[in-house]
C-alpha positions in Angstrom: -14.5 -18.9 35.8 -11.7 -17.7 33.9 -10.9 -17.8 30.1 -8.1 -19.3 28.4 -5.4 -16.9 26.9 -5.3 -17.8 23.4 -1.6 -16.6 22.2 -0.3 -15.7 18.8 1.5 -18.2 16.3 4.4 -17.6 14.2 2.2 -17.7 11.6 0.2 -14.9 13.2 3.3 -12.6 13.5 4.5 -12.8 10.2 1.2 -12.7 8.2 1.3 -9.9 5.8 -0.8 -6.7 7.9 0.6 -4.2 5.6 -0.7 -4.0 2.1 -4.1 -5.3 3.3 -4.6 -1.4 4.5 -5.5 0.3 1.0 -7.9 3.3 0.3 -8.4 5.3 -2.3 -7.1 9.4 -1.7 -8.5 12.2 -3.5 -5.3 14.5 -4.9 -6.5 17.7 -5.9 -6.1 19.0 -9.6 -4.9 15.2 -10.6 -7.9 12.8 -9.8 -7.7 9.8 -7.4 -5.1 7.4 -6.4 -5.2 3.9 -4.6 -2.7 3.6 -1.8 -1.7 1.9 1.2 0.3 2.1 4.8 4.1 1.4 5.0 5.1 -1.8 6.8 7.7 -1.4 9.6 10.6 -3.2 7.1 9.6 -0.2 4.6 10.0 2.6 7.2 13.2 1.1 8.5 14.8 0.8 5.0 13.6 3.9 4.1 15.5 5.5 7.3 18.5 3.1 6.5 19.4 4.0 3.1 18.5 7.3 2.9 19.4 8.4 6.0 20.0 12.0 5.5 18.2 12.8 2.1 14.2 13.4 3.4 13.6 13.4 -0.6 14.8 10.2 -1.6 12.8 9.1 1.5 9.8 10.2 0.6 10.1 8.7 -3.8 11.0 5.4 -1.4 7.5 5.8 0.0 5.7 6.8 -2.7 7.0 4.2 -4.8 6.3 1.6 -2.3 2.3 2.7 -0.9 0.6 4.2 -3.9 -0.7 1.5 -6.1 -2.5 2.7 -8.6 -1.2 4.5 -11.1 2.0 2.5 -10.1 5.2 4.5 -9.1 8.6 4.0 -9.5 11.2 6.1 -7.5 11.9 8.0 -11.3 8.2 8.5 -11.5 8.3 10.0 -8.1 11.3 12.4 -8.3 9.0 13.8 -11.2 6.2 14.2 -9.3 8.3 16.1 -6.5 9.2 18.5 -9.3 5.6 19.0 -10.6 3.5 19.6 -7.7 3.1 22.3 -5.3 4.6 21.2 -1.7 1.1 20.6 0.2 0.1 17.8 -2.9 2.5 15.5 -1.8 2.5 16.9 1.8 -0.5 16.0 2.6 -0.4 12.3 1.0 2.9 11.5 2.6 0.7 12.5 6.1 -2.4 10.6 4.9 0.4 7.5 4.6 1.8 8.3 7.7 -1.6 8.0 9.6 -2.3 4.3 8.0 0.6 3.2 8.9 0.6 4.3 12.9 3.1 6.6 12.6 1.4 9.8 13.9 0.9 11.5 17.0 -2.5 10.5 17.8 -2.0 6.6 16.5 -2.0 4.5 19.0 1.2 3.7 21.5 2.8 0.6 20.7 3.5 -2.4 23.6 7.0 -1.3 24.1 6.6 2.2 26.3 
């Protein structure tokens, strides 16, 4: 007896599985912070428009995934200039894992 295959809808594709992935992170010597994973149109823009500037990259990010306090690109650039590099290190690798985009995350359909 076999089962039937029950495929995806269009509906199912393009229903928002992004900012349903929030947590709150611990950042040492501030307090905590409520963030979330990057969708793929986030990680592709961010890689479009600031192609060769890993900074701007990363005040895109954190200005899209951490939600609470809410930042802006401005408020990120500040941030860069206040902490020490693991503080934001470390967060930007925390995002990184949520959103699939480490080594150990697992392989997408398309190898």
């Amino acid at each position: 007896m076999s089962e039937e295959v029950q495929y995806a809808t269009t509906e199912d594709l393009t229903r928002d599985r992004a900012s349903g992935r929030e947590e709150d992170y611990h950042l040492p010597e501030v307090g905590m912070i409520r963030i979330r994973g990057l969708s793929r149109a986030e990680f592709i823009e961010a890689q479009r428009r600031f192609e060769n500037d890993p900074g701007a990259q990363e005040r895109y990010i954190l200005s899209r995934c951490v939600l609470i306090p809410k930042v802006t690109e401005a408020i990120a650039g500040q941030w860069q200039k206040a902490s020490g590099i693991q503080e934001i290190n470390a967060l930007a690798m925390h995002i990184n894992e949520m959103s699939g985009l480490t080594k150990g995350a697992a392989k997408s359909g398309m190898d």
